[in-house]
C-alpha positions in Angstrom: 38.2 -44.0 67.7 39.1 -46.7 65.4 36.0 -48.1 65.1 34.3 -44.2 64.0 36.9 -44.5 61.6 36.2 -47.1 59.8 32.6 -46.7 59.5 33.8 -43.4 58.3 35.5 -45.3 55.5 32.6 -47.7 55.0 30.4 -44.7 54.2 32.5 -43.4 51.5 33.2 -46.6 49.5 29.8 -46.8 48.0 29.3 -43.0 47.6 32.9 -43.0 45.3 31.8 -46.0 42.8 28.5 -43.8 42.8 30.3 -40.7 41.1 32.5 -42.9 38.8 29.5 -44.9 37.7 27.6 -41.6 37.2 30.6 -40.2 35.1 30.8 -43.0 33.1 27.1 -42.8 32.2 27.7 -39.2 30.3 30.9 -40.7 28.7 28.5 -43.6 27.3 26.2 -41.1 26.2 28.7 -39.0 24.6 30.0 -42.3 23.3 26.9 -43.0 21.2 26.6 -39.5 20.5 30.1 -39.4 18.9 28.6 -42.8 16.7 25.5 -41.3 15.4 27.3 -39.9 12.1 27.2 -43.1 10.9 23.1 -42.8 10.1 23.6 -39.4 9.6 26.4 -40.9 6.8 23.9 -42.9 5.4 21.7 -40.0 4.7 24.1 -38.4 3.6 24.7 -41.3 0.7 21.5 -41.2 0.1 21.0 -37.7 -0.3 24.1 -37.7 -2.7 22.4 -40.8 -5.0 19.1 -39.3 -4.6 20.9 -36.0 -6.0 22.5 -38.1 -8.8 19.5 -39.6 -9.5 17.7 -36.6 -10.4 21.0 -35.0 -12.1 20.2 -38.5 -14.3 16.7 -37.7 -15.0 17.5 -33.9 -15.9 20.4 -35.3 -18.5 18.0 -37.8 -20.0 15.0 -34.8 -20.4 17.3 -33.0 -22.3 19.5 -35.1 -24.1 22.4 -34.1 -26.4 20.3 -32.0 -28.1 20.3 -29.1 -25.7 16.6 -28.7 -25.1 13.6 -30.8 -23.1 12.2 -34.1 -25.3 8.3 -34.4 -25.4 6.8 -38.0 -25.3 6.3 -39.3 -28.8 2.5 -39.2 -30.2 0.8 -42.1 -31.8 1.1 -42.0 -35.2 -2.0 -40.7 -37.6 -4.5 -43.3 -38.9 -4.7 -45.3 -41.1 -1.1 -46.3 -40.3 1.3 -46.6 -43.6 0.3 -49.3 -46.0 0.1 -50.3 -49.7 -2.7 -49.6 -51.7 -3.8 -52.0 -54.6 -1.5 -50.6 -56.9 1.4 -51.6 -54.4 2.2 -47.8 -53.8 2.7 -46.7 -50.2 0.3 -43.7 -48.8 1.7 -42.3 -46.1 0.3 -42.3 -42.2 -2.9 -40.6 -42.1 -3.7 -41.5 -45.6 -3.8 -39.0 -48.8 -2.2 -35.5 -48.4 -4.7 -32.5 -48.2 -3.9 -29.6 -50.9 -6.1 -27.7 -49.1 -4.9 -24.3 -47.7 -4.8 -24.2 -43.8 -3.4 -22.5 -41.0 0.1 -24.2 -40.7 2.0 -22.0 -37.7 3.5 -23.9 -35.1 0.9 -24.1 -33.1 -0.8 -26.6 -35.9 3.0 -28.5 -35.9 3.7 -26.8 -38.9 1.0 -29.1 -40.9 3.3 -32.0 -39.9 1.6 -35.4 -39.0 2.6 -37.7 -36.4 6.2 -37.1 -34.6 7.3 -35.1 -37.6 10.5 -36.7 -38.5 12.7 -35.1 -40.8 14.6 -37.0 -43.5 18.2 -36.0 -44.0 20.4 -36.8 -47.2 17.9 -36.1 -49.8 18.0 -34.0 -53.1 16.7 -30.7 -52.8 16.6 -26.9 -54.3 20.2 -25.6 -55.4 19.8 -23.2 -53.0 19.5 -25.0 -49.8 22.7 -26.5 -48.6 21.4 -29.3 -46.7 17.9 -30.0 -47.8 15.8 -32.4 -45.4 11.9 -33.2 -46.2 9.6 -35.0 -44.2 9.7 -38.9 -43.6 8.4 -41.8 -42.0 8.7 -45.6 -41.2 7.2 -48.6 -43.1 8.1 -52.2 -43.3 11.7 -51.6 -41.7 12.6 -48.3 -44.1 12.2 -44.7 -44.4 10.1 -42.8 -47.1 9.3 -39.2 -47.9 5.8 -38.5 -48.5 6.6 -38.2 -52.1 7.3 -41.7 -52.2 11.0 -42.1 -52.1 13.0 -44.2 -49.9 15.2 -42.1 -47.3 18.2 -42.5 -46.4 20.7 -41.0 -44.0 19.7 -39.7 -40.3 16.2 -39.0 -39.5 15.3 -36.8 -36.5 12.0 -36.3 -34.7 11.0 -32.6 -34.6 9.2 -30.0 -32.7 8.3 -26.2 -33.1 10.7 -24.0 -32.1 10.5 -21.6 -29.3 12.2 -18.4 -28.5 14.1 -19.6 -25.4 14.9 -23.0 -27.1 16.1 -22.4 -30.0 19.1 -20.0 -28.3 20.4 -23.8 -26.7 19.3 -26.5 -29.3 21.7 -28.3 -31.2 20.0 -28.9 -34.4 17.3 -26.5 -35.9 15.6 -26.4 -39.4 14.0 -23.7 -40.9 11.8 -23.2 -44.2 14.0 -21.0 -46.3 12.9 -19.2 -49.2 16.5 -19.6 -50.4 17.9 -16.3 -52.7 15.2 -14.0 -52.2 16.4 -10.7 -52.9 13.2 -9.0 -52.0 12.5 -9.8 -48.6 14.7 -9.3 -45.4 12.7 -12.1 -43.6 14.2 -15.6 -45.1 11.6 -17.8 -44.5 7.9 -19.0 -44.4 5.1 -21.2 -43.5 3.4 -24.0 -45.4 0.4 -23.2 -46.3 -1.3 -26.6 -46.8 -0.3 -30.0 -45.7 1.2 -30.8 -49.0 3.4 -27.4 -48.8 4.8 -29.1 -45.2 5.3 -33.0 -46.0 6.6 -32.9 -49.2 8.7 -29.6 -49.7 12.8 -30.0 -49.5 13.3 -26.3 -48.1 14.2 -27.7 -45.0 17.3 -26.2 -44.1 19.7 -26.8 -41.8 20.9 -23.8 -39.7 23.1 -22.7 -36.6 21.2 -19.8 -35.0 23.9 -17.5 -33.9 21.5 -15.0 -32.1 17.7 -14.6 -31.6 15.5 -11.4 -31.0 12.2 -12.7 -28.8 10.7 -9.7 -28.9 10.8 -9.5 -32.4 10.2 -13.4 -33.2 13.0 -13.6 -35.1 16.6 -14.9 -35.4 19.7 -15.1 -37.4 21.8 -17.7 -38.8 24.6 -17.5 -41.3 24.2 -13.7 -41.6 20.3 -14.5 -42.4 17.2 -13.6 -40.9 14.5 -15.8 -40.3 11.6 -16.3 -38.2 11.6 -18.2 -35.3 7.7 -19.1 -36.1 9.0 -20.9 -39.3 11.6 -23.0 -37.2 11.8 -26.5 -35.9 14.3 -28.1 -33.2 15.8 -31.5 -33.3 14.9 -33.7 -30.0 15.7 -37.2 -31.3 17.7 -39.3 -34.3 17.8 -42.5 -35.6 19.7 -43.8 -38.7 17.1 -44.7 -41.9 19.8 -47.3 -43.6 
């Protein structure tokens, strides 16, 4: 009788560690199972910087200005240089007189990056005049010939959805016009667009697509007629 018992006992020794070992296995796997956040952590990270990263990129496309920056164009040739008589001639050489279409879809007859030249003298009428500008030998000129001064900002057409969130916007203004509702125009030849000082400086305040049109200081103007800061550098 003894000896049935213990080979009764014998028989269930190896059959217990069995079950323990077999319940351990699950707890190990629910152990590593309970670890694998930490990859799924680091995904996480990197989501988040990947996310920031991109946040990064949208802030630099748009830039204090409120709207999207194009990639500057290379400047017209000739580049800027002296002529015999010392004088400077602008980028691109000699300014056409000739009348063209100048809409926004030609840049407004502008050359280059079309930088605008604050801080200049202008019409009576126009409170803060700018003209057309650019670099040569480590300063600013106009394309009449003067050195500029100031802020200059690189420019682009205007568009109906862009102009509603940009920051600073010019607009050719016919100033005190008593006889027409619209307050502004087109150059008409590349000498009406680099060397005029009716640039003004507005704040839209609200803009009609459908119509092409906005309104700034109680004024209406065509959006066709308008240009949007996207970059500025100092000209002292």
């Amino acid at each position: 009788m003894h000896k049935y018992l213990w080979v009764l006992v014998a028989a269930c020794v190896p059959h217990s560690f069995s079950t323990s070992t077999s319940s351990t296995t699950p707890s190990s796997s629910s152990s590593s199972s309970s670890s694998s956040p930490t990859p799924s952590s680091s995904s996480s990270s990197s989501d988040s910087a990947s996310s920031s990263s991109s946040e990064s990129a949208a802030d630099s496309s748009s830039n204090s200005f409120g709207v999207s920056i194009p990639a500057a164009v290379a400047e017209p040739s000739p580049p800027a240089h002296k002529d015999a008589d010392g004088k400077i001639v602008p980028p691109g050489g000699p300014i056409s007189e000739d009348e063209r279409d100048c809409g926004p879809a030609k840049n407004h007859c502008m050359r280059g990056n079309a930088w605008l030249a604050t801080g200049v003298s202008g019409p009576a009428e126009i409170r803060e005049p700018a003209t057309a500008a650019f670099p040569f030998d480590g300063h600013w000129y106009t394309y009449s010939g003067e050195q500029a001064g100031n802020t200059v900002y690189r420019t682009k057409p205007a568009t109906a959805d862009e102009i509603q969130h940009a920051r600073m916007v010019w607009v050719l203004d016919v100033g005190h016009n008593e006889f027409s509702d619209v307050k502004s125009f087109l150059p008409k030849s590349e000498k009406d667009a680099l060397t005029t000082r009716r640039w003004q400086r507005v704040s839209p305040e609200s803009v009609d697509a459908k119509a092409g049109t906005f309104t700034a200081d109680r004024r209406l103007y065509k959006i066709e007629a308008a240009r949007i800061g996207v970059e500025a550098k100092s000209a002292d």
